[in-house]
Rosetta silent file (secondary structure, phi, psi, omega in degrees, C-alpha in Angstrom):
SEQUENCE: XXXXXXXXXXXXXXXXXXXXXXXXXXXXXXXXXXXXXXXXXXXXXXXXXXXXXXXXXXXXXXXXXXXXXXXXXXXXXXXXXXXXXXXXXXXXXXXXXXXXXXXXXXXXXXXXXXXXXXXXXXXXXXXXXXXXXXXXXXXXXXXXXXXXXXXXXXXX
SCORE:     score description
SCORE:     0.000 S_00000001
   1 L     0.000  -27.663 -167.103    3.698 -137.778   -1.029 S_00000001
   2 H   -64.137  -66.842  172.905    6.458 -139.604    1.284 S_00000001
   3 H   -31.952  -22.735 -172.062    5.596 -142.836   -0.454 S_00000001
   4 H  -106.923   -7.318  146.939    6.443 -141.785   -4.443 S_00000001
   5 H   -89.331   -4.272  178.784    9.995 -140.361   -3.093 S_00000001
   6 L   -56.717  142.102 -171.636   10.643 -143.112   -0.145 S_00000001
   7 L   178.893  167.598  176.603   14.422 -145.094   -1.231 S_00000001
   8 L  -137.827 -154.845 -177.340   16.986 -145.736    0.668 S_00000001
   9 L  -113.812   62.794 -160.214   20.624 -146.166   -0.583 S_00000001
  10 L   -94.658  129.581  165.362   20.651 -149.364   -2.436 S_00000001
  11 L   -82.055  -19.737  156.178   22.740 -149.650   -5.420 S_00000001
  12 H   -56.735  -36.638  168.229   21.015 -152.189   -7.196 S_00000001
  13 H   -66.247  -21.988  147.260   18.128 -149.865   -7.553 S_00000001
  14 H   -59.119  -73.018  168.233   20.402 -147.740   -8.784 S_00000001
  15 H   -50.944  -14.158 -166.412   21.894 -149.762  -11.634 S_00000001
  16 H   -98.857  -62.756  169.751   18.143 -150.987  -12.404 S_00000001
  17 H   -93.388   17.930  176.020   17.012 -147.589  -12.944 S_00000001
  18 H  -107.423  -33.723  165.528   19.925 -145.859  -14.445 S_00000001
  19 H   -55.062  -75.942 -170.774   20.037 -149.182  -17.077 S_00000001
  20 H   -43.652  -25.508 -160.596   16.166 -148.782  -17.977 S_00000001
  21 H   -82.222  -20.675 -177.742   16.543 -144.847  -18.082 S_00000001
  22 H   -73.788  -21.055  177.569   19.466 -145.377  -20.734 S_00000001
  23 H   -94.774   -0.573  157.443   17.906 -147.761  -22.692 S_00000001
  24 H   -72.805  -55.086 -173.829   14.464 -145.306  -22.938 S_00000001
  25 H   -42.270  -64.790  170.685   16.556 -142.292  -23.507 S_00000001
  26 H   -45.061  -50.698 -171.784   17.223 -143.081  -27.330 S_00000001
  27 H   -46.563  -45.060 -172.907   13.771 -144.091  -27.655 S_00000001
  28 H   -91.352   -1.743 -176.748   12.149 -140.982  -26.202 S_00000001
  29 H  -108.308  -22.435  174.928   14.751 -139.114  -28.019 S_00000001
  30 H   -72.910  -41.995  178.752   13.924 -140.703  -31.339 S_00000001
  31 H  -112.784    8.623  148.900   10.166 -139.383  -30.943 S_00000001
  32 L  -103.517  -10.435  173.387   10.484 -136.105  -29.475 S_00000001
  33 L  -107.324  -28.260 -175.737   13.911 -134.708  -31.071 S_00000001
  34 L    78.167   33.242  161.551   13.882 -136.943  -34.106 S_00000001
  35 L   -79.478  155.513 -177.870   17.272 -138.173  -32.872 S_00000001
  36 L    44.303   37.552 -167.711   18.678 -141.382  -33.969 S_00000001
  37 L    71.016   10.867 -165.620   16.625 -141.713  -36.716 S_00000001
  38 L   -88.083  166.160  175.269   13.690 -141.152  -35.208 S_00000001
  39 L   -93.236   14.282  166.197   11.030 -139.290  -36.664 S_00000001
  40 L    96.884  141.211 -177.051   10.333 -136.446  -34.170 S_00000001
  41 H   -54.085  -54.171 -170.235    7.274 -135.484  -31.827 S_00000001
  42 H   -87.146   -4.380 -168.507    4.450 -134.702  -34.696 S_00000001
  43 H   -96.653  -27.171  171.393    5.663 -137.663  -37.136 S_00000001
  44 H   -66.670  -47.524 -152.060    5.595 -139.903  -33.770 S_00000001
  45 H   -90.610  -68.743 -173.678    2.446 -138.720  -32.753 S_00000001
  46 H   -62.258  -22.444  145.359    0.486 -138.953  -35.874 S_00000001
  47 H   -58.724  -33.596  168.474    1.579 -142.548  -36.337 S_00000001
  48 H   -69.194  -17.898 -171.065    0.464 -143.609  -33.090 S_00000001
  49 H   -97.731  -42.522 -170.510   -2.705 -142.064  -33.393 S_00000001
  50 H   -62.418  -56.405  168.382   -3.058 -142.685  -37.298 S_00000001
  51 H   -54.078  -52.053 -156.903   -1.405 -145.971  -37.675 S_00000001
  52 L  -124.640   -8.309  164.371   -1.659 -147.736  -35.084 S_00000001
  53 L    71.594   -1.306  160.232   -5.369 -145.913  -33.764 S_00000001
  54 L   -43.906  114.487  164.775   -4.039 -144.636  -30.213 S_00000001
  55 L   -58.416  159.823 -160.616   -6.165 -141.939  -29.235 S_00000001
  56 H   -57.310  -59.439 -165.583   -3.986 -138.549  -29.184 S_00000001
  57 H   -53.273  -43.266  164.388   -4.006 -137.778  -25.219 S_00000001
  58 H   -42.237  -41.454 -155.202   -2.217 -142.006  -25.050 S_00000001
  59 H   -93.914  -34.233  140.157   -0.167 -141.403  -27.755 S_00000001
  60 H   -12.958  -69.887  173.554    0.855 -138.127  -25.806 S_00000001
  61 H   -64.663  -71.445  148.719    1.658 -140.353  -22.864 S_00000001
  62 H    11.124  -85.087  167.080    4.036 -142.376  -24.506 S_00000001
  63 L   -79.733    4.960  154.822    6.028 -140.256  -25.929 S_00000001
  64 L  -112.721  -23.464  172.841    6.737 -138.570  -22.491 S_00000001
  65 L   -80.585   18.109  121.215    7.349 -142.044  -20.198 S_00000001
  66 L  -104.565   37.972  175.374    9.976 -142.615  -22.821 S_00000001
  67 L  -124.188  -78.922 -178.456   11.143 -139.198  -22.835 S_00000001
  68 H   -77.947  -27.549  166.372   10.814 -137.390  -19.649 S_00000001
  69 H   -61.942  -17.324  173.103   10.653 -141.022  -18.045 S_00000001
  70 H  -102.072  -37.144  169.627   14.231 -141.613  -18.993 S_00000001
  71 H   -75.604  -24.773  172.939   15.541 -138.593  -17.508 S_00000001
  72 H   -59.229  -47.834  169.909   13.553 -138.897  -14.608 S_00000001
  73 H   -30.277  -77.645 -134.435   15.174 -142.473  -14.332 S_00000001
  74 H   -79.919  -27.796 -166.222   18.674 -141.428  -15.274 S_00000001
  75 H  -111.425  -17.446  178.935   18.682 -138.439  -12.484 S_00000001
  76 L    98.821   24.602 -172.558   16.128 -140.143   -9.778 S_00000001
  77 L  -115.918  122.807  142.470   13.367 -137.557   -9.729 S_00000001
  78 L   101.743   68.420 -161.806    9.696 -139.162   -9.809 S_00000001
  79 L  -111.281   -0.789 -173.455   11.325 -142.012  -10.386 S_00000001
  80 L  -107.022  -28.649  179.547    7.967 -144.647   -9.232 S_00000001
  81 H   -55.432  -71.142 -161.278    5.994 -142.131  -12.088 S_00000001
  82 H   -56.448  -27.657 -168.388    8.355 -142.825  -14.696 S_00000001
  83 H   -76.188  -25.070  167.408    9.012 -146.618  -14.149 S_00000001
  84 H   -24.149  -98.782  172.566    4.970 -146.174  -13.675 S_00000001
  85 H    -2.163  -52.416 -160.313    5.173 -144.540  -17.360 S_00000001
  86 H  -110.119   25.331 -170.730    7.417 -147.077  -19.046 S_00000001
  87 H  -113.249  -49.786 -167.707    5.807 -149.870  -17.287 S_00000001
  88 H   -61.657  -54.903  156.497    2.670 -149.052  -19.034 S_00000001
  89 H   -61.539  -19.638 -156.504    4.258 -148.510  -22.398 S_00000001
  90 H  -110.615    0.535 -167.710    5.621 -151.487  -22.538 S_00000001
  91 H   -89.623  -54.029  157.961    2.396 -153.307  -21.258 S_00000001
  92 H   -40.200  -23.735 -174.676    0.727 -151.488  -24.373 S_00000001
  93 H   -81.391  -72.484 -155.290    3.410 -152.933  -26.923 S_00000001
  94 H   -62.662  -45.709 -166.978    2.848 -156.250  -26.062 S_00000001
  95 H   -84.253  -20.876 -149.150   -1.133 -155.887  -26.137 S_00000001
  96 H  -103.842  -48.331 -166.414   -1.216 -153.469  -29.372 S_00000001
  97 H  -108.709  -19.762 -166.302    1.983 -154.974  -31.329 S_00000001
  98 H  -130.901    4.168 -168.792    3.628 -158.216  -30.143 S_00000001
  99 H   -65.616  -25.673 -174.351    1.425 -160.455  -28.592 S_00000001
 100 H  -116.693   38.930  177.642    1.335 -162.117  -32.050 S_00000001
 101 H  -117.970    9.265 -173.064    4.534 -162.465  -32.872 S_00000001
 102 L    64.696 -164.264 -133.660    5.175 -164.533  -29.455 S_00000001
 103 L  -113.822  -91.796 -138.693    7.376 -164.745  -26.269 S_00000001
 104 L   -75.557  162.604  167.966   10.903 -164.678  -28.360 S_00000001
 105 L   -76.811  160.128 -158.239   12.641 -161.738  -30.187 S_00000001
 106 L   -89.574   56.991 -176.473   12.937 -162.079  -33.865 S_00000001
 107 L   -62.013  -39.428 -179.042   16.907 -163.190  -33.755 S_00000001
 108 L  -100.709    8.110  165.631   16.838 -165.442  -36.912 S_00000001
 109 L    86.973   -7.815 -169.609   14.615 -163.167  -39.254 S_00000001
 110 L   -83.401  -36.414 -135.053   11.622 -165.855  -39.319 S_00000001
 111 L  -106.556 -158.332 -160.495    9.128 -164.772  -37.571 S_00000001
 112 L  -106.931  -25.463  129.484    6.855 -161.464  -38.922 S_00000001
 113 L  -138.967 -134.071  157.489    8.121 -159.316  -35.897 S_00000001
 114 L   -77.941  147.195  155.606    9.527 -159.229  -32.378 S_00000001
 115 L   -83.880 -114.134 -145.866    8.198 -160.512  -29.590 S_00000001
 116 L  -163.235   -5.971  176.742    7.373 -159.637  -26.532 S_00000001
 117 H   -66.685  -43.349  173.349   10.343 -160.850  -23.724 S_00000001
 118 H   -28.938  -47.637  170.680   12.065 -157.682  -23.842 S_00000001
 119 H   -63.757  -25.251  175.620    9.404 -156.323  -23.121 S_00000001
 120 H   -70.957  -39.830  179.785    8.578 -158.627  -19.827 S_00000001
 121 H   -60.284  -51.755 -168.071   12.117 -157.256  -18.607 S_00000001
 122 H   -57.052  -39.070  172.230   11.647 -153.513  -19.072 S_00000001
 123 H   -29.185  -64.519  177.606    8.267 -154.740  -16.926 S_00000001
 124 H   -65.020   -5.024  174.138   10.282 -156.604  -14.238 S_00000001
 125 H  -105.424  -25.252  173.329   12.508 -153.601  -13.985 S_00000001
 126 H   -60.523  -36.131 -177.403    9.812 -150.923  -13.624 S_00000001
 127 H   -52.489  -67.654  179.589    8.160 -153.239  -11.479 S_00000001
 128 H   -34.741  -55.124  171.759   11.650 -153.168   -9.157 S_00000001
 129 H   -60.143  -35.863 -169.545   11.542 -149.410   -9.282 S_00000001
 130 H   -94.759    4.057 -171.843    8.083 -148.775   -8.257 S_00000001
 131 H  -113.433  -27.555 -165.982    8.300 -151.277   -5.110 S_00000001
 132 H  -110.695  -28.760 -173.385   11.798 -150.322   -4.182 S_00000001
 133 L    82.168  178.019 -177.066   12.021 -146.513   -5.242 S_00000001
 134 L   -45.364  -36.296 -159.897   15.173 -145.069   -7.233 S_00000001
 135 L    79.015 -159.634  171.568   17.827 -145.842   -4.660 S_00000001
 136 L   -34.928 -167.091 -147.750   21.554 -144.371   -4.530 S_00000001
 137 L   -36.701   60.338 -170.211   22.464 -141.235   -5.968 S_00000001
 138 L  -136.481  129.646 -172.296   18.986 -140.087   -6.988 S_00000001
 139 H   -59.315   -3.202  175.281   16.982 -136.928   -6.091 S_00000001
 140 H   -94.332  -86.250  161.588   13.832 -138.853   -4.784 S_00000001
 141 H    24.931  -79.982 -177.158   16.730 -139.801   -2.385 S_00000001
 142 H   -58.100  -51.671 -167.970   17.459 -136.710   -1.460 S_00000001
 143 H   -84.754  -18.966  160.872   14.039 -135.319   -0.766 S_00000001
 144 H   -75.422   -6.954 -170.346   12.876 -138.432    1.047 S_00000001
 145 H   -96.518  -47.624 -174.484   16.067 -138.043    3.432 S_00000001
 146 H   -60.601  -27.959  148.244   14.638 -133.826    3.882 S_00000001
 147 H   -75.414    5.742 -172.850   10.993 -135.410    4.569 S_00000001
 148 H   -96.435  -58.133  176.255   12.349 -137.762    7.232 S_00000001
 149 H   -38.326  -45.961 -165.652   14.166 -134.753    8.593 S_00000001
 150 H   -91.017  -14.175 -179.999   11.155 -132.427    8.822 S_00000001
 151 H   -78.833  -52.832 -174.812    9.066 -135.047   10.315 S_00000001
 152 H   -68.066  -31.776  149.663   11.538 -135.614   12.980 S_00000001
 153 H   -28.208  -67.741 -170.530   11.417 -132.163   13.295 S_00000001
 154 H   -97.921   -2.207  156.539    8.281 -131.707   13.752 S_00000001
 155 L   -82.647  -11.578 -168.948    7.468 -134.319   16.096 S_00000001
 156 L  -101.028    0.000    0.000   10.266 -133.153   18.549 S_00000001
């Protein structure tokens, strides 16, 4: 348990996971609220499973590491889950949707759909998150400084 809240008070892990949870948050807000245009938790769901052939319980999964994974991000709680979560999604994207549109994003309109670097960052940032923990101002923070405490407690 120490290990998925251990951080210290680094602010680059802080800007690293407060960027990734804001750039998830629309996403996860698009397929569970229907925000931003999105189409909402059963019109999300039944495309991933219909469309695109994701079994339910996956498709499920998804839709909460860019949902509950961006607020865990944005506030620090579980914060090695969610970059887990979104690490995972984005590892799926690549394998399900973009591997064959190649390494660049579709900036000039040519190619038949995006590719796949974006996706290597949000990797390289989850990646950051789950080896370094949340960092500054984040509630894994907090409860890793109250399990240091109780240890030291209880060894004394």
């Amino acid at each position: 348990m120490n290990r998925i809240f251990a951080t210290d008070d680094c602010l680059a892990k802080f800007i690293v996971r407060i960027g990734l949870g804001l750039v998830f948050f629309p996403h996860g807000a698009q397929k569970v609220l229907g925000w931003f245009g999105g189409p909402g938790f059963s019109k999300a769901l039944a495309m991933f499973t219909t469309q695109m052939h994701i079994p339910a319980a996956l498709a499920v999964l998804v839709i909460l590491a860019e949902s509950l994974g961006a607020i865990g991000l944005i506030v620090g709680f579980l914060s090695r889950i969610a970059a887990f979560g979104i690490l995972c999604d984005m590892v799926g994207a690549i394998i399900l949707v973009h591997w064959p549109n190649g390494f660049f994003m579709n900036w000039g309109g040519k190619q038949a759909g995006e590719g796949f670097e974006y996706h290597l960052l949000v990797i390289a940032m989850s990646l950051a998150i789950l080896i370094g923990g949340a960092g500054k101002w984040s509630i894994d923070r907090i409860i890793d400084c109250r399990i240091e405490r109780n240890e030291l407690r209880a060894r004394l």
